[in-house]
MIDRENTI-700964 format. One record per residue (C-alpha): x, y, z; chain. Coordinates in nm, 2 decimals. Last residue first. Example, Ala and Ser with C-alpha at 12.3 -4.5 7.8 and 13.67 -1.06 7.14 Angstrom:
BEGIN
<rec east="1.37" north="-0.11" up="0.71" unit="A"/>
<rec east="1.23" north="-0.45" up="0.78" unit="A"/>
END
This chain:
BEGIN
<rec east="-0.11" north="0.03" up="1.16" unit="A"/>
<rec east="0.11" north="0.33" up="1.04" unit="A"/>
<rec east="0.02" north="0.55" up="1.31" unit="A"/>
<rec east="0.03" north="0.93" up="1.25" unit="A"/>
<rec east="0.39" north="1.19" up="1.39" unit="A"/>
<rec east="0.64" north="0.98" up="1.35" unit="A"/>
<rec east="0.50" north="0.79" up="1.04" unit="A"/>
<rec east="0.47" north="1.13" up="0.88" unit="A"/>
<rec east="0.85" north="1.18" up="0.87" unit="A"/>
<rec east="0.89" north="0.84" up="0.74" unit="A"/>
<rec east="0.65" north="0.86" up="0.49" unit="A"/>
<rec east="0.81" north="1.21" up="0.35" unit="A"/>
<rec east="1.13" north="1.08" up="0.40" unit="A"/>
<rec east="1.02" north="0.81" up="0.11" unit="A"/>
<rec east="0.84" north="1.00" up="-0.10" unit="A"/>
<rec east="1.20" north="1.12" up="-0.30" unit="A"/>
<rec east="1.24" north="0.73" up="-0.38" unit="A"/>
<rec east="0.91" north="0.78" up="-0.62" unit="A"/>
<rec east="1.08" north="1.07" up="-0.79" unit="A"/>
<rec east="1.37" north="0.90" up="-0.83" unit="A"/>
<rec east="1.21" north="0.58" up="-0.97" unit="A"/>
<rec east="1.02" north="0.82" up="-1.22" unit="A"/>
<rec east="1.40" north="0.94" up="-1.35" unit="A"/>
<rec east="1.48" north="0.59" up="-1.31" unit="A"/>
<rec east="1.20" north="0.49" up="-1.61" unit="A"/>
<rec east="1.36" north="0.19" up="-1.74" unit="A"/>
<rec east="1.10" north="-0.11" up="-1.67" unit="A"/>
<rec east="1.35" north="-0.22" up="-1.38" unit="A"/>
<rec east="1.37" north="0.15" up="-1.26" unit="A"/>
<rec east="1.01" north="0.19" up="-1.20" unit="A"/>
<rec east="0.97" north="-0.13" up="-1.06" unit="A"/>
<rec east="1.24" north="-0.10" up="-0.83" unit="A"/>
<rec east="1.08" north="0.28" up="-0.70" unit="A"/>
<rec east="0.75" north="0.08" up="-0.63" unit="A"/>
<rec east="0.92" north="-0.12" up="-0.40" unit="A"/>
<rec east="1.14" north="0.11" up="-0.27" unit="A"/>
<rec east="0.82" north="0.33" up="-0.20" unit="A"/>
<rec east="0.67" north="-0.01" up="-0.03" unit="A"/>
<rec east="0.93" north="-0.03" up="0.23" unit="A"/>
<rec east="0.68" north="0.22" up="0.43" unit="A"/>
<rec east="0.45" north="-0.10" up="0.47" unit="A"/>
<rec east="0.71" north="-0.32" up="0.57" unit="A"/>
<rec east="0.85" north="-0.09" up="0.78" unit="A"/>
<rec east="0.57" north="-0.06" up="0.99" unit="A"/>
<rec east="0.50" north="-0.40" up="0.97" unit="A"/>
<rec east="0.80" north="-0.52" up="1.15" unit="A"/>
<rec east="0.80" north="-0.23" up="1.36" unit="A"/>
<rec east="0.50" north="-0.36" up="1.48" unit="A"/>
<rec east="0.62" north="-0.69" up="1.54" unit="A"/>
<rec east="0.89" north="-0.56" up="1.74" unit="A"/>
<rec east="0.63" north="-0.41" up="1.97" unit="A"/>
<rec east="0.43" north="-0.67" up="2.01" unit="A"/>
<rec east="0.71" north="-0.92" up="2.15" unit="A"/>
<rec east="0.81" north="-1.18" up="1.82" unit="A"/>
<rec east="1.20" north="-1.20" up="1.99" unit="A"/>
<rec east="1.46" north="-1.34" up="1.77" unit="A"/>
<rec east="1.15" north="-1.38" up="1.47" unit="A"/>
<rec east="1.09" north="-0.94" up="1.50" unit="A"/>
<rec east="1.47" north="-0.87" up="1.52" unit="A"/>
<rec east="1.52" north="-1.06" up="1.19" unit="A"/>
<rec east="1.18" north="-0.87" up="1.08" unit="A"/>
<rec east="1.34" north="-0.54" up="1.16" unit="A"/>
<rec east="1.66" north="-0.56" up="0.94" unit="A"/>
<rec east="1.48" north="-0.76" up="0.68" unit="A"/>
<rec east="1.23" north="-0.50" up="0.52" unit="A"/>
<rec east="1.43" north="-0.20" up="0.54" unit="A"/>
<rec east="1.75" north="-0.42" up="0.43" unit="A"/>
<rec east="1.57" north="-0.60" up="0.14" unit="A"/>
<rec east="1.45" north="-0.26" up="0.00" unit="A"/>
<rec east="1.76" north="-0.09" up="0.04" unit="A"/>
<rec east="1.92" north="-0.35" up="-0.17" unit="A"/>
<rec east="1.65" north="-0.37" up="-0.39" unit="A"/>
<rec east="1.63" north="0.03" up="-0.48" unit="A"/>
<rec east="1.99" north="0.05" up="-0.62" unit="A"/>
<rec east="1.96" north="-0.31" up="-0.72" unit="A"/>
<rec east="1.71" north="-0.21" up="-0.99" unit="A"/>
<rec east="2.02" north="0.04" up="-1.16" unit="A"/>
<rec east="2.23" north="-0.33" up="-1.19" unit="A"/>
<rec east="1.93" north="-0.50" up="-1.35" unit="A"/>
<rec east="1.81" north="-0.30" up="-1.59" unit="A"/>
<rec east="1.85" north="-0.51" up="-1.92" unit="A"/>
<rec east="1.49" north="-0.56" up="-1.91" unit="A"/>
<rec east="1.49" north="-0.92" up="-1.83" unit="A"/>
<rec east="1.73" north="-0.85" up="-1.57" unit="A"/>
<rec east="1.51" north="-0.57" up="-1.40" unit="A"/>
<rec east="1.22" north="-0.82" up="-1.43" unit="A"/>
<rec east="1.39" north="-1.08" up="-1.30" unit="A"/>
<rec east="1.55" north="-0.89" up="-1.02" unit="A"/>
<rec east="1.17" north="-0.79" up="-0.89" unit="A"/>
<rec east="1.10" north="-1.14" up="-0.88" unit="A"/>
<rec east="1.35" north="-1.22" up="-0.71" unit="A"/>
<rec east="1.27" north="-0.95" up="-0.45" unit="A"/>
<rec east="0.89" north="-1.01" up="-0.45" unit="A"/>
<rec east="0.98" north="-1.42" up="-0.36" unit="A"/>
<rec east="1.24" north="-1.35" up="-0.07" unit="A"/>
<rec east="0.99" north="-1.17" up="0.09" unit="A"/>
<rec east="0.73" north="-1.45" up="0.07" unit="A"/>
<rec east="1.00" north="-1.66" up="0.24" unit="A"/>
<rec east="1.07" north="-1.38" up="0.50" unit="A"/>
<rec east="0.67" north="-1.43" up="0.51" unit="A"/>
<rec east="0.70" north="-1.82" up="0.64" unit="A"/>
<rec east="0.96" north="-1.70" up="0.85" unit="A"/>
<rec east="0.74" north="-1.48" up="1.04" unit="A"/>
<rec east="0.42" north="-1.71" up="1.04" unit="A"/>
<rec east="0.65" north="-1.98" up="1.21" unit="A"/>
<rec east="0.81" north="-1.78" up="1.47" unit="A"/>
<rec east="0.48" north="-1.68" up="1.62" unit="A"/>
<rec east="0.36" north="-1.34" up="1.69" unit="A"/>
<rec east="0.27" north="-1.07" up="1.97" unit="A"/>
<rec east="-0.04" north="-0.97" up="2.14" unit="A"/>
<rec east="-0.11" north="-0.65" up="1.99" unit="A"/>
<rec east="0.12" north="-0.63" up="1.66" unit="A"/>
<rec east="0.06" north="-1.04" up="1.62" unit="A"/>
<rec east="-0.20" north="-1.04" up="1.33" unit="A"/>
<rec east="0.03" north="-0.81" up="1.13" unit="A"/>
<rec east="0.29" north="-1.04" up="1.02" unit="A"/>
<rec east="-0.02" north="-1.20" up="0.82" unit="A"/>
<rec east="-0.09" north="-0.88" up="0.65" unit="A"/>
<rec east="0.30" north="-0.81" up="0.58" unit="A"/>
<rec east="0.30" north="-1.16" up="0.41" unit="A"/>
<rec east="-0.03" north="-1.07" up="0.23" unit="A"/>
<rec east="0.11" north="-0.70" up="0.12" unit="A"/>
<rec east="0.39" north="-0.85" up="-0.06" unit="A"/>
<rec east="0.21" north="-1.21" up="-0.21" unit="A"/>
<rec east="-0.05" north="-0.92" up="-0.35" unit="A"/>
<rec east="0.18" north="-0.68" up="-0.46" unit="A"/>
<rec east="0.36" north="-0.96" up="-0.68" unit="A"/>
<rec east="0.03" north="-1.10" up="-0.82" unit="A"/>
<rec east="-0.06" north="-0.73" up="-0.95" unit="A"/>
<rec east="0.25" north="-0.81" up="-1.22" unit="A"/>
<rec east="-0.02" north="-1.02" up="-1.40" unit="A"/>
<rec east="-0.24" north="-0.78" up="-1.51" unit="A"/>
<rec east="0.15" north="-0.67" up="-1.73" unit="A"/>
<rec east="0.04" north="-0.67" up="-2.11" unit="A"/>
<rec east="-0.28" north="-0.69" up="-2.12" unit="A"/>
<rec east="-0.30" north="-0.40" up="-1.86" unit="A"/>
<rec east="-0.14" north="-0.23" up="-2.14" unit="A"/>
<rec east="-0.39" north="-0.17" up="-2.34" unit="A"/>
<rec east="-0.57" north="0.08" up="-2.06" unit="A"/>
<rec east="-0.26" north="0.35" up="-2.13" unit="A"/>
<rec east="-0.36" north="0.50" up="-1.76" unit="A"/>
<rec east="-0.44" north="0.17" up="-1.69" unit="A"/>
<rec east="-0.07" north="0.07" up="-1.60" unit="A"/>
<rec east="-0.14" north="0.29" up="-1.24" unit="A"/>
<rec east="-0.47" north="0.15" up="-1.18" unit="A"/>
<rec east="-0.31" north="-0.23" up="-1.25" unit="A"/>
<rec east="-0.09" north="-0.09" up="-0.95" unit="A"/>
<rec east="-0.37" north="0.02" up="-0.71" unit="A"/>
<rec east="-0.52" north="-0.33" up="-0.80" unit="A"/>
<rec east="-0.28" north="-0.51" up="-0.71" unit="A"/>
<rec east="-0.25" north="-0.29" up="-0.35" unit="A"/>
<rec east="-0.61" north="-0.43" up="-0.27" unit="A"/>
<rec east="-0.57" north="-0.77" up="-0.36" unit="A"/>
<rec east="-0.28" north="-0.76" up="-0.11" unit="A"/>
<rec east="-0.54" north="-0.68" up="0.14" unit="A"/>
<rec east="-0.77" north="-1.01" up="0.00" unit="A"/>
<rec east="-0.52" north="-1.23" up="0.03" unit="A"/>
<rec east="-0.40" north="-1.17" up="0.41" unit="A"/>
<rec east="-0.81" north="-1.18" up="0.50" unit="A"/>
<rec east="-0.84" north="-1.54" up="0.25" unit="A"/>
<rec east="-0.61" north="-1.71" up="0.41" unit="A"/>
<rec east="-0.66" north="-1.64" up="0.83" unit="A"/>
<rec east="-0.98" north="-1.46" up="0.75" unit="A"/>
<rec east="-0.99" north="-1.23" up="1.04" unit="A"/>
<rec east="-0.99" north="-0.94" up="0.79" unit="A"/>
<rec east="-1.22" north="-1.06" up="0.55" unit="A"/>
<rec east="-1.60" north="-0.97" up="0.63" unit="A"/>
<rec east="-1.64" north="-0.56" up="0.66" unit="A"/>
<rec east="-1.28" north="-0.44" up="0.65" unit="A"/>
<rec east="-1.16" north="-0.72" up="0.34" unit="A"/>
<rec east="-1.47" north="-0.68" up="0.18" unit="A"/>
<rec east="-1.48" north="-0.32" up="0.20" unit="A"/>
<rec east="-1.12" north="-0.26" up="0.06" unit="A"/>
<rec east="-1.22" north="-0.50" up="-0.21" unit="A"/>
<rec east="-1.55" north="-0.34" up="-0.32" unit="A"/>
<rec east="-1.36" north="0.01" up="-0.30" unit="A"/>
<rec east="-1.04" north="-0.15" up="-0.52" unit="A"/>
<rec east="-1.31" north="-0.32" up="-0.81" unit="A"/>
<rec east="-1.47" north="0.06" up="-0.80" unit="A"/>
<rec east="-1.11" north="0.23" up="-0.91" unit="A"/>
<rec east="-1.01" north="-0.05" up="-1.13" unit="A"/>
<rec east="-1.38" north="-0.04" up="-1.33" unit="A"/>
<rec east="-1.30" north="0.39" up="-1.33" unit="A"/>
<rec east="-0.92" north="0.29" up="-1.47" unit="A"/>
<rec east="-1.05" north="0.09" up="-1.74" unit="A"/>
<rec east="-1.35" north="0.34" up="-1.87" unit="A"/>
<rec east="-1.11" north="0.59" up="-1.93" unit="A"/>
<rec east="-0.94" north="0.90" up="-1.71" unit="A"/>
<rec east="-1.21" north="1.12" up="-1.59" unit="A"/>
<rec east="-1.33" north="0.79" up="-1.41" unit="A"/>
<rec east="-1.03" north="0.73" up="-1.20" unit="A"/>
<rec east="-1.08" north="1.14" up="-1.05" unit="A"/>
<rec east="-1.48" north="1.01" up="-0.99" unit="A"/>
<rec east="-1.33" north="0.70" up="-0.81" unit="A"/>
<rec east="-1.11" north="0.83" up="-0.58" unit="A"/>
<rec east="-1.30" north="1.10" up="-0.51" unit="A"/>
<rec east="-1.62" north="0.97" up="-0.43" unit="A"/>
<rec east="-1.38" north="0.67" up="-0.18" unit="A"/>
<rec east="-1.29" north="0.95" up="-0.03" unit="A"/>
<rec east="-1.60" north="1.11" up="0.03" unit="A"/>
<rec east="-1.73" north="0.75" up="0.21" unit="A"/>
<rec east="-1.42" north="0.78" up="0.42" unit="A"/>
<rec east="-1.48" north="1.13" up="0.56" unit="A"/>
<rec east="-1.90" north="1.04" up="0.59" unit="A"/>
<rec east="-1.83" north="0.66" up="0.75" unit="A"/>
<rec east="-1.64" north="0.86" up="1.00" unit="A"/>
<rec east="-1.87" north="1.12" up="1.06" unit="A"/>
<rec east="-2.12" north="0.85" up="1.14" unit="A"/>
<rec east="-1.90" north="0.64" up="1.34" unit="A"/>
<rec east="-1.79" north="0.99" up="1.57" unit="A"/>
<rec east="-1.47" north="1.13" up="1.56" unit="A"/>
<rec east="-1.30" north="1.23" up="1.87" unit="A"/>
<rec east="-1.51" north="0.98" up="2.10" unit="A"/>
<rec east="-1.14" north="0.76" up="2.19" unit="A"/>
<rec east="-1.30" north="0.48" up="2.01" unit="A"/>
<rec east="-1.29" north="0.67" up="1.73" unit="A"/>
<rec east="-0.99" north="0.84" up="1.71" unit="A"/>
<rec east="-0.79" north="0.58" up="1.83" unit="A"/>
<rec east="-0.66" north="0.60" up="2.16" unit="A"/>
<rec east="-0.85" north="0.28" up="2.26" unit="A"/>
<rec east="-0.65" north="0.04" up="2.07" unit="A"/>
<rec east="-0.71" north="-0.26" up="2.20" unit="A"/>
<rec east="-1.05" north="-0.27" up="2.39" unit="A"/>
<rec east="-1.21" north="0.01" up="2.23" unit="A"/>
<rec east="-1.04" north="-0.05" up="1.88" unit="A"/>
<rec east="-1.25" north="-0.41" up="1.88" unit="A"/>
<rec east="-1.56" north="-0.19" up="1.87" unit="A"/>
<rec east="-1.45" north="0.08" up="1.65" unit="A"/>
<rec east="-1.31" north="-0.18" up="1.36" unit="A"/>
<rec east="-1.56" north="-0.16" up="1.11" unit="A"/>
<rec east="-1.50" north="0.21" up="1.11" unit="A"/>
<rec east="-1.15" north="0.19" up="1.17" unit="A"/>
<rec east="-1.11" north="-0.01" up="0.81" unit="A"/>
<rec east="-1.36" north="0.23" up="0.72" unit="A"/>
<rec east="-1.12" north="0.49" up="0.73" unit="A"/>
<rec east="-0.80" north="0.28" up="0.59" unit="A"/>
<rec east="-1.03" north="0.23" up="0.30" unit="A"/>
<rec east="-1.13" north="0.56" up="0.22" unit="A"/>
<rec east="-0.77" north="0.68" up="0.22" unit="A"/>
<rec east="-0.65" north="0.45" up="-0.03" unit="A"/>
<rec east="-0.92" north="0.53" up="-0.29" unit="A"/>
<rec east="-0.88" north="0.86" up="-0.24" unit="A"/>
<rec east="-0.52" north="0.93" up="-0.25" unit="A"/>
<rec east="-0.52" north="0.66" up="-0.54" unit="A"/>
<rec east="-0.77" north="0.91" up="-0.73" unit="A"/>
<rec east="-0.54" north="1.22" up="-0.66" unit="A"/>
<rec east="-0.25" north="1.00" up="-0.81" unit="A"/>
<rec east="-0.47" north="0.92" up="-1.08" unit="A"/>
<rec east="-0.60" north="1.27" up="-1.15" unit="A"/>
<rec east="-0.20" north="1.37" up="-1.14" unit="A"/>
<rec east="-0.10" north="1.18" up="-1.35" unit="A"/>
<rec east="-0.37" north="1.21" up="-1.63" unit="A"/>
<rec east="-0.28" north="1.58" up="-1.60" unit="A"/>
<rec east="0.09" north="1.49" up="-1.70" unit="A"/>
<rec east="0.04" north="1.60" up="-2.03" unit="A"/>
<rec east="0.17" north="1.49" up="-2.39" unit="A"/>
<rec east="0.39" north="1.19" up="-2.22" unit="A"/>
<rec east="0.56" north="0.98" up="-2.47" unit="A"/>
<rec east="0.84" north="0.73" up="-2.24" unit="A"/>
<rec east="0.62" north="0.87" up="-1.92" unit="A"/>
<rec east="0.33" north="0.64" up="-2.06" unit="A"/>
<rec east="0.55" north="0.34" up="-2.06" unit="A"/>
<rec east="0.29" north="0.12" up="-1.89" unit="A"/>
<rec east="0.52" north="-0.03" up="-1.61" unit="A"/>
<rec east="0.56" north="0.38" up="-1.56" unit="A"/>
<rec east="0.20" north="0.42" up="-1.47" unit="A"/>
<rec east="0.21" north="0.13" up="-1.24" unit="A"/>
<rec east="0.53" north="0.25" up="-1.08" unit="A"/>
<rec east="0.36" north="0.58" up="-1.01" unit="A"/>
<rec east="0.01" north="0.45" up="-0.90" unit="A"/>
<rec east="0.20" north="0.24" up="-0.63" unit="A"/>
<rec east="0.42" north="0.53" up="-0.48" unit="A"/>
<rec east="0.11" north="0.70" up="-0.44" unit="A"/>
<rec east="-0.02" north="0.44" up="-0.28" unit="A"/>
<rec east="0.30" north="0.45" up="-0.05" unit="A"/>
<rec east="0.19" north="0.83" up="0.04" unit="A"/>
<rec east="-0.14" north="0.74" up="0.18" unit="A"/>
<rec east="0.03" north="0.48" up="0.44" unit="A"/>
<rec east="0.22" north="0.76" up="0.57" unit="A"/>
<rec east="-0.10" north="1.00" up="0.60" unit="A"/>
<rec east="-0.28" north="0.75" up="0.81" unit="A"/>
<rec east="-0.69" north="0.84" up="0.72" unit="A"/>
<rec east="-0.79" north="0.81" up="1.00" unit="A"/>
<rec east="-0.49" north="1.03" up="1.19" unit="A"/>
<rec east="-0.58" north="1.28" up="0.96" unit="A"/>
<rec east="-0.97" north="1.30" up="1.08" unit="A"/>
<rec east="-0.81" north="1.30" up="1.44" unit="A"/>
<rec east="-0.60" north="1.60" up="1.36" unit="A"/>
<rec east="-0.87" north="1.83" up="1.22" unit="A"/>
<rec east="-1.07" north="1.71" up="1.59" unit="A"/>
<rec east="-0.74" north="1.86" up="1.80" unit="A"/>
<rec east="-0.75" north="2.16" up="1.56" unit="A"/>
END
């Protein structure tokens, strides 16, 4: 049981759920719940986001198991739970999953699906200390989980590629907030992403008002703002480790409202519901597995 355990702890259940969360605004950006003859594509790309997302937080400890012995020895590598090879197995069969469930959808979805396991490697294997690049190439990783999402009607991605961009400026300012968790942060990198912050939500109020859905939207951007806000304000009064952590960690679990505003902005609140409904579920796992 205790070795079961470690295996989850890998694979951070919590973060797992907000790719979910992802796929599902992505899919309604596309309007494919508007004419939905089966929801098997749905649940194959859910299934390949699972994947896909899950590989990459392995190998991030894979690539990481040397640094994780000095600073985060509990881990379940570095701890001699799970060994680098068995790691490198687990994640390398979720990455197979991810993009073999991607490929039984279309052609689009299957190039998404190997474009996120290059990135998620890139980012673990060379990236991650990058002080631009590393916080670019994370969000990179979350655009494309969208864009996998919208691909399940591949024209679409015409339509919306560009909608990625917002992920990426999202995950990028949680990335660099990040880089302070163990030995705390500076002032400066913190309000520079509350400025990043303030860009994803404007954004996100655009779209809603362009779609003559602005006033449902707010239900998810008000909570959204506070979840992100509330701990980051506590994180720049004193940037201690363990405030930046929290930071992050609700930054990343945030990410269902996120996804849940999208939904709602391009008129699918019935999907934005469904998305929202994640949310205890992250939080409950994010007692029990590390979010970062």
């Amino acid at each position: 049981m205790e070795k079961i355990l470690g295996y989850i702890r890998l694979m951070r259940p919590a973060n797992v759920v907000t790719s979910v969360a992802d796929v599902l605004a992505g899919i309604a950006i596309s309007g494919y719940f508007l004419g939905a003859e089966s929801y098997l594509p749905v649940l194959l790309l859910c299934i390949s986001t699972i994947g896909l997302y899950g590989g990459g937080i392995i190998f991030n400890d894979v690539f990481d198991a040397a640094l994780d012995k000095v600073e985060r020895p509990e881990r379940s590598i570095p701890s001699g739970l799970i060994t680098v090879k068995e790691a490198v197995v687990f994640g390398a069969a979720f990455f197979a999953v991810g993009v073999i469930a991607a490929g039984l959808i279309n052609p689009v979805s299957l190039a998404i699906s190997l474009l996120i396991v290059v990135a998620c490697l890139t980012y673990n294997k060379w990236m991650k200390h990058h002080f631009i690049l590393g916080p670019l190439n994370m969000g990179l990783c979350r655009g494309l989980n969208l864009l996998l999402g919208i691909s399940i009607l591949a024209p679409q991605i015409q339509s919306w590629w560009f909608l990625a961009i917002i992920p990426i400026i999202y995950i990028a300012s949680i990335t660099m907030i990040s880089r302070g968790e163990v030995h705390g942060g500076s002032k400066k990198t913190l309000y520079f992403a509350s400025l990043l912050y303030l860009v994803v939500i404007n954004s996100l109020l655009y779209f809603s008002y362009i779609k003559n859905n602005f006033i449902l939207t707010l239900v998810f951007v008000l909570p959204f703002a506070w979840m992100i806000f509330r701990p980051l304000i506590k994180a720049f009064i004193n940037p201690v480790g363990k405030n930046i952590g929290k930071a992050v960690k609700a930054g990343v679990i945030a990410l269902i409202l996120m996804n849940a505003a999208w939904a709602t902005a391009f008129g699918a609140w019935e999907v934005a519901l469904i998305i929202a409904m994640l949310l205890p579920l992250s939080l409950w796992l994010s007692k029990t597995f590390a979010v970062t």
